[in-house]
C-alpha positions in Angstrom: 30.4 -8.2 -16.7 29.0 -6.6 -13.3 27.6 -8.4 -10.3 24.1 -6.7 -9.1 22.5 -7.7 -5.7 19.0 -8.4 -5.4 17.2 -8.9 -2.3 14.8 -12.3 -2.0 13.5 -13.3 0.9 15.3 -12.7 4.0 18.7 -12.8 1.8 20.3 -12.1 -1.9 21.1 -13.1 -5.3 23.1 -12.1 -7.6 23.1 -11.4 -11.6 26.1 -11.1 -14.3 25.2 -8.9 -16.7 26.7 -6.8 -19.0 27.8 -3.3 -18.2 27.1 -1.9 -21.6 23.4 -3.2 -21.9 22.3 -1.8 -18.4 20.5 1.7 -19.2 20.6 2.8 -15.0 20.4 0.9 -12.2 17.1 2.9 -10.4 16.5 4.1 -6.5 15.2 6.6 -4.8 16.1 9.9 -4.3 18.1 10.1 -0.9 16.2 11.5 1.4 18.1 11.1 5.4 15.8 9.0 7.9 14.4 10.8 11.2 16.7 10.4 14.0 14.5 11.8 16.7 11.5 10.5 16.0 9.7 11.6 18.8 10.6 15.1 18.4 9.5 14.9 14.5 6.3 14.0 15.9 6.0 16.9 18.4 7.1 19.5 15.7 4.3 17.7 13.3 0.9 17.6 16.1 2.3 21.4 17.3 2.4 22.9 13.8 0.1 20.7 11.7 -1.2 21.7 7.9 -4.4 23.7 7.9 -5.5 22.5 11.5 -5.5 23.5 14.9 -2.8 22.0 16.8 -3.7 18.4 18.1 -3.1 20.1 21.7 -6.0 22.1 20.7 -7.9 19.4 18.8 -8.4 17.2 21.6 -9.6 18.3 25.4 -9.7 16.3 28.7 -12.3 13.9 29.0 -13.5 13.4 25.1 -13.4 10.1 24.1 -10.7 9.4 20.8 -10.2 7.0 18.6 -6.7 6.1 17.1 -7.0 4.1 14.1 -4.0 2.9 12.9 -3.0 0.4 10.5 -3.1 -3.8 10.5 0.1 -5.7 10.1 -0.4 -6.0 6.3 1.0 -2.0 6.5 4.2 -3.4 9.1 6.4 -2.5 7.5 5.6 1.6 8.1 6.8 0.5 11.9 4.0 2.5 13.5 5.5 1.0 16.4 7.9 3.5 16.4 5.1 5.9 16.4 2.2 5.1 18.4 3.8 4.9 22.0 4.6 8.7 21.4 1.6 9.3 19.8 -0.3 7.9 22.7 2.1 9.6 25.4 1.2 13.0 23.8 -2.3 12.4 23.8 -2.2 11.2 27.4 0.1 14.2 28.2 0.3 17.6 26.7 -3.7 16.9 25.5 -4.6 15.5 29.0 -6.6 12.3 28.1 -6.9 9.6 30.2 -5.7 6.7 28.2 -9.1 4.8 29.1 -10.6 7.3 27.0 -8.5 6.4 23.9 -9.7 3.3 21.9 -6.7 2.2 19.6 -8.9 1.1 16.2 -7.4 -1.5 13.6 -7.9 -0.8 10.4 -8.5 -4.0 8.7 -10.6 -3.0 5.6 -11.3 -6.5 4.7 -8.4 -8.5 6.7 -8.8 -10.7 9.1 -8.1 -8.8 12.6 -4.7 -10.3 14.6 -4.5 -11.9 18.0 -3.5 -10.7 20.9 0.0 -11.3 20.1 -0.2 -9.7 16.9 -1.6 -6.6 18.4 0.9 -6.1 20.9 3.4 -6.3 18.3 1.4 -3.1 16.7 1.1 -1.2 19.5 3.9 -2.7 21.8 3.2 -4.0 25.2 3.3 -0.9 27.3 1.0 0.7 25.2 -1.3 -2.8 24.8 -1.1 -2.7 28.6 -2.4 1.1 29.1 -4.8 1.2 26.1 -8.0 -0.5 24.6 -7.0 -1.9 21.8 -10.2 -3.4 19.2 -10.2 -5.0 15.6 -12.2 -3.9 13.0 -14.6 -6.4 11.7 -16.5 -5.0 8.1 -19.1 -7.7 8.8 -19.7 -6.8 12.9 -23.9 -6.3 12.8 -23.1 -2.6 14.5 -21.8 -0.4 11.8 -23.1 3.3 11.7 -24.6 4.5 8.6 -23.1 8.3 7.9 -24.7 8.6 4.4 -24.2 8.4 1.1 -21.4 9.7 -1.0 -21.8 11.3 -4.5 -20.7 8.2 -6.3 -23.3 6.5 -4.7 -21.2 4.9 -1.8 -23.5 3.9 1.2 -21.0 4.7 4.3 -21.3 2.1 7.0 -18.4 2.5 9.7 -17.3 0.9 12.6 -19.2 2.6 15.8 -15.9 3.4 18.0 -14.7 5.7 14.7 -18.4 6.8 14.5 -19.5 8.0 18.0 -16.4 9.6 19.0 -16.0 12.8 20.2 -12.6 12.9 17.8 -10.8 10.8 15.4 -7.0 10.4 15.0 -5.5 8.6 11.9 -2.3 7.2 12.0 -0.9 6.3 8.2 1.9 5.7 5.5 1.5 7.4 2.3 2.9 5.8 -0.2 1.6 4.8 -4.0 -1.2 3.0 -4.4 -2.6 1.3 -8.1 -6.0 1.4 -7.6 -6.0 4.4 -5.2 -3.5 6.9 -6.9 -1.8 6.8 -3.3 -2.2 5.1 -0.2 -2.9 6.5 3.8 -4.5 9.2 4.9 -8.4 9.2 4.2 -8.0 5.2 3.2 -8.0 5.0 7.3 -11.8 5.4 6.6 -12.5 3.9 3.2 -11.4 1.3 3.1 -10.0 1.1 6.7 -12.8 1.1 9.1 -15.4 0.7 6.7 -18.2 -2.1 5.9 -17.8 -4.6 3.3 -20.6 -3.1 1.1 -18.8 -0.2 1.3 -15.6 -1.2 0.7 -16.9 -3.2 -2.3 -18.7 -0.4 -4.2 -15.6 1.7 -4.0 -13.7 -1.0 -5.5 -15.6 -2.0 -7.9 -14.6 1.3 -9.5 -11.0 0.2 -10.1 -12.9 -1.7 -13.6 -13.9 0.0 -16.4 -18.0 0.6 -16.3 -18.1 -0.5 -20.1 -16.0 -3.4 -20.9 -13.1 -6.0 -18.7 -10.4 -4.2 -18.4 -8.6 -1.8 -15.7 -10.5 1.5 -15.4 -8.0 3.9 -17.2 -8.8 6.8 -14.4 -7.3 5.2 -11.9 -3.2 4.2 -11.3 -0.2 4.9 -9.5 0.1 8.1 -8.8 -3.2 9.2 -10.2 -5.5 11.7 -7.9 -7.4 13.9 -9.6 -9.7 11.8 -11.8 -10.1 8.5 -10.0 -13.3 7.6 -8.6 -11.8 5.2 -5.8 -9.6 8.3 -4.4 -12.3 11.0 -5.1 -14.8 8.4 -3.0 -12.4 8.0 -0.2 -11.8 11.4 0.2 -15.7 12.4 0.2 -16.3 9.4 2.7 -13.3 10.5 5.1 -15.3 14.5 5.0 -18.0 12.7 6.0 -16.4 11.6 9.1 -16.5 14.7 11.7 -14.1 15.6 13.7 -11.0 14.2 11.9 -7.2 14.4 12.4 -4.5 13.1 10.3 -1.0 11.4 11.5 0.8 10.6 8.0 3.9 8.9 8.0 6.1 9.3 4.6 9.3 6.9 4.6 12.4 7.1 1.9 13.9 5.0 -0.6 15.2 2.4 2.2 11.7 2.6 3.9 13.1 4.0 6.9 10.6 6.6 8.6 11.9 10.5 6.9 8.9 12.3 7.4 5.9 13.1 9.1 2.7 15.6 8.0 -0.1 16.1 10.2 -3.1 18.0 10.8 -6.3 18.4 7.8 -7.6 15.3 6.8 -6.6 16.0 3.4 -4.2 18.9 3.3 -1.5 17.2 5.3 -1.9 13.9 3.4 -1.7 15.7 0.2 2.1 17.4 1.4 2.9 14.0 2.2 1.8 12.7 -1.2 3.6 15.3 -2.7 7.0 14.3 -0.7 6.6 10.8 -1.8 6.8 11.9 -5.4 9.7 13.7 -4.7 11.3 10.3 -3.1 9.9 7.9 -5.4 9.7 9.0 -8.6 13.1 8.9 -10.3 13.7 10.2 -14.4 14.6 8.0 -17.0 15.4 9.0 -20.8 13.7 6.3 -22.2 11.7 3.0 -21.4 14.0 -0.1 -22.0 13.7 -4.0 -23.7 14.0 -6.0 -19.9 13.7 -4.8 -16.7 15.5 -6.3 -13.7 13.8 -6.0 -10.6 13.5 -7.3 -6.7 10.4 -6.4 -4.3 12.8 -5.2 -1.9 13.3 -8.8 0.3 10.6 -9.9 3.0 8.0 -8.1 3.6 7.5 -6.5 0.2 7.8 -10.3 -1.4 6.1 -12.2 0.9 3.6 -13.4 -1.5 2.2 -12.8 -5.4 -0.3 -10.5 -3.7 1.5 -7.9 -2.0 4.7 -8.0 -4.4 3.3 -7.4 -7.6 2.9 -3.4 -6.4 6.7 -3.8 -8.1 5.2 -4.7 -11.6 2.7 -1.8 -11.5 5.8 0.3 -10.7 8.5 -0.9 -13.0 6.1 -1.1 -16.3 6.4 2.8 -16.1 9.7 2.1 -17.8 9.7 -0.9 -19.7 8.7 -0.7 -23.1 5.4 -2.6 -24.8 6.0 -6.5 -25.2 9.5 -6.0 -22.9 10.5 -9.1 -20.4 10.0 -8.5 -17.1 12.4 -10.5 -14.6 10.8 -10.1 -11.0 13.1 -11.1 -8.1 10.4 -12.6 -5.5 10.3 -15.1 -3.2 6.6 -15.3 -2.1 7.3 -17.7 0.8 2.8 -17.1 1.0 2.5 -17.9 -2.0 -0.6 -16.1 -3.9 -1.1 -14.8 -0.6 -4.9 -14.6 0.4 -6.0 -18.1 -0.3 -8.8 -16.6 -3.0 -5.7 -15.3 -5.1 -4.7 -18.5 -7.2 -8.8 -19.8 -6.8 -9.6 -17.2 -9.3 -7.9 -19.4 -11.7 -10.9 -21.2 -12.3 -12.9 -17.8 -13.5 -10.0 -17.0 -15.3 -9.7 -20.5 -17.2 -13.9 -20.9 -17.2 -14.3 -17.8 -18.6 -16.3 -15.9 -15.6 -14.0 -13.9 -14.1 -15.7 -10.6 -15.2 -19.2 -11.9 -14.2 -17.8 -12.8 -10.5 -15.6 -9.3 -10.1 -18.7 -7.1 -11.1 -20.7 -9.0 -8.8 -18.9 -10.0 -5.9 -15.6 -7.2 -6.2 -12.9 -8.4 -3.5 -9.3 -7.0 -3.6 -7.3 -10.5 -4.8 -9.3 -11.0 -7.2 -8.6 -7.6 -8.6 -4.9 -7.6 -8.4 -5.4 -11.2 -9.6 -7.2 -9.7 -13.3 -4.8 -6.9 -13.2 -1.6 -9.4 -13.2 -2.8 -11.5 -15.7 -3.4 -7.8 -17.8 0.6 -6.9 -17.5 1.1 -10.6 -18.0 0.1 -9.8 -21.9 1.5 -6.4 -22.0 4.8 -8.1 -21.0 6.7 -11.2 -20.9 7.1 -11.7 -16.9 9.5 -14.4 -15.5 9.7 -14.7 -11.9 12.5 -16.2 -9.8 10.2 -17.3 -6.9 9.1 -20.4 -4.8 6.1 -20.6 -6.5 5.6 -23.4 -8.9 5.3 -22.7 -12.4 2.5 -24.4 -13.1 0.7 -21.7 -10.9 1.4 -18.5 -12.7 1.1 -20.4 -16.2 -2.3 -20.0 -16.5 -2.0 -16.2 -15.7 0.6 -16.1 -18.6 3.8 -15.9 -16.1 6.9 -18.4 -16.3 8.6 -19.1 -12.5 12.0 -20.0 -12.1 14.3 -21.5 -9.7 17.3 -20.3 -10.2 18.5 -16.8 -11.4 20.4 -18.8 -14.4 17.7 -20.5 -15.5 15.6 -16.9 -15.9 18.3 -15.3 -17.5 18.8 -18.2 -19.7 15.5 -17.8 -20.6 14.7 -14.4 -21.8 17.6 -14.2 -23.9 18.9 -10.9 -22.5 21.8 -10.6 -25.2 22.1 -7.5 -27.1 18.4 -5.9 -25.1 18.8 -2.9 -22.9 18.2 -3.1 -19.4 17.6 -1.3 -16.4 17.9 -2.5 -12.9 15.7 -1.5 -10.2 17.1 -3.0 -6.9 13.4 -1.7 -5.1 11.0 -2.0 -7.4 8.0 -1.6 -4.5 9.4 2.3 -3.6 10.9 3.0 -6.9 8.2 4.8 -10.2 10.7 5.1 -12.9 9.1 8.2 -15.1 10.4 8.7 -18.9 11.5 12.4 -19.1 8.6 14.1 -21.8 
């Protein structure tokens, strides 16, 4: 028998299994952090993808927005970024930091206080800076157009009557999306909730309840929601692009700048390399963890680790997800869709009024009958019941009950930054 570690919460547990039933135990491909992040930065703005340098980009007296990302994304510690981000701007590209507007991207969240702010942008630069929430309902979005897909593209006005726009974001993969960052600073990012929802919607299939099957981890070329994003971030003149990639211990390892969607496409690219890890075949039970707080703060944002460890685990397997979800569902609307669920109007609702929860909502009750899922969380079972989960208190209790003798297993310790792929 051999002891594995999986982070919960802010601490561990641990799980006896035996050695000759575990298939791999799955991470990242090591990729070394940055150790001078400001210089990475420099290199990256002075010799961006496909662009001219940001030196270039931006002249004296223009006025810039700098979206960057709400605390949902804190994890990418673009607080290790922005202050030299801004000091550039402010320096080399001589711009008065009253001309800079720092823009939250929200998409659909709620904006932070004050305090919450300063902890994005840190207090010198909250102290030298303007720094605004986006708000998809605010009465003064700018109308840019209509994409191909028929998206009307309402956007917040500081993004919108700039002279230049700077993104700052972390690619990483994304379910509905293909991938995360880059043009998603627009769509959904500063966007309008009629936008936002008409791009989303897309993430069901036209023709009947289920996930559309063009969109997924990973998946670019094909998926309305990323082909939509990337014509309403085109529409949006004047743009430059900050992405941050980070490796399998979600330290900060890279950084691609420059075309709106050349340099977020390298970065996609590197976060393939770093994320996707070969497996020969797909296995009976997978053991996984979120990574610890934040990744399993709630149902909401740690289920990204089911969409990634079902790459690997074959059809009817048990899934055994290590998450604490301390916030519960997470947005309050996640566990209300229970009564759509149960009452039988759940597609009705999500065609008509499409909001992110209750998408990730459908699409965990979907893996919940591919798989048998058993989660050793603080949520009550009687919760995740109804979605066809079982919760458990105890890692002995879960193991107990899914029977793991004589199945093949593989252990993923980071099931948020890990896609196991089957070789073929």
């Amino acid at each position: 028998m051999t002891r594995y570690d999986f982070a919960y919460g802010d601490g561990f547990v641990s799980a006896e299994l035996d050695e000759r039933q575990v298939l791999g135990v799955l991470k990242g491909n090591h990729t070394p952090a940055l150790e001078d992040i400001p210089g990475a930065l420099r290199r990256s703005l002075e010799n961006p993808i496909e662009s001219e340098p940001l030196k270039g980009f931006l002249q004296p007296g223009q006025k810039v927005a700098l979206i960057i990302s709400d605390m949902s994304r804190f994890w990418m510690r673009q607080d290790l970024v922005i202050p030299h981000l801004v000091d550039y701007m402010t320096g080399p590209c001589g711009l008065s930091p009253r001309d800079i507007t720092i823009l939250v991207s929200n998409g659909t969240h709620t904006g932070g206080d004050q305090q919450e702010l300063r902890r994005l942008v840190t207090d010198r630069i909250y102290e030298t800076v303007r720094v605004v929430n986006h708000d998809c309902l605010q009465k003064d979005l700018v109308y840019m157009g209509a994409t191909s897909y028929g998206t009307p593209l309402y956007v917040n006005p500081i993004a919108a009557k700039a002279d230049r726009v700077v993104c700052l974001g972390a690619c990483t993969h994304h379910v509905m999306a293909g991938f995360g960052g880059g043009r998603k600073s627009i769509l959904p990012g500063v966007s309008g909730l009629e936008t936002i929802r008409h791009n989303h919607a897309m993430a069901l299939d036209p023709k009947e309840l289920r996930t559309n099957p063009l969109i997924g981890n990973g998946v670019l070329e094909g998926n309305p929601l990323n082909l939509d994003m990337c014509e309403a971030a085109g529409m949006m003149p004047h743009l430059f692009m900050v992405n941050l990639v980070h490796n399998e211990q979600m330290k900060l390892c890279g950084i691609y700048s420059g075309h709106y969607l050349r340099s977020w496409e390298r970065a996609c690219r590197e976060v393939d390399r770093i994320y996707r890890v070969p497996v020969p075949e797909r296995a009976d039970m997978i053991i996984a963890s979120c990574g610890g707080y934040p990744k399993d703060m709630s149902l909401y944002q740690g289920t990204k680790a089911i969409d990634n460890a079902e790459f690997c685990l074959k059809p009817g397997g048990t899934l055994a997800l290590i998450i604490e979800a301390r916030e519960g569902g997470g947005p309050s609307e996640y566990f209300d869709w229970i009564k759509d669920l149960t009452g039988g109007t759940i597609e009705r609702r999500l065609r008509e009024s499409f909001t992110i929860p209750g998408y990730i909502f459908f699409l965990n009750c979907e893996q919940a009958q591919r798989y048998r899922i058993l989660l050793l969380t603080s949520i009550p079972s009687s919760q995740v019941e109804p979605m066809g989960m079982r919760a458990f208190s105890s890692m002995e209790e879960l193991l107990e009950a899914a029977d793991i003798k004589g199945r093949s297993i593989y252990v993923i310790p980071n099931a948020s930054t890990v896609i196991p792929t089957v070789e073929g």
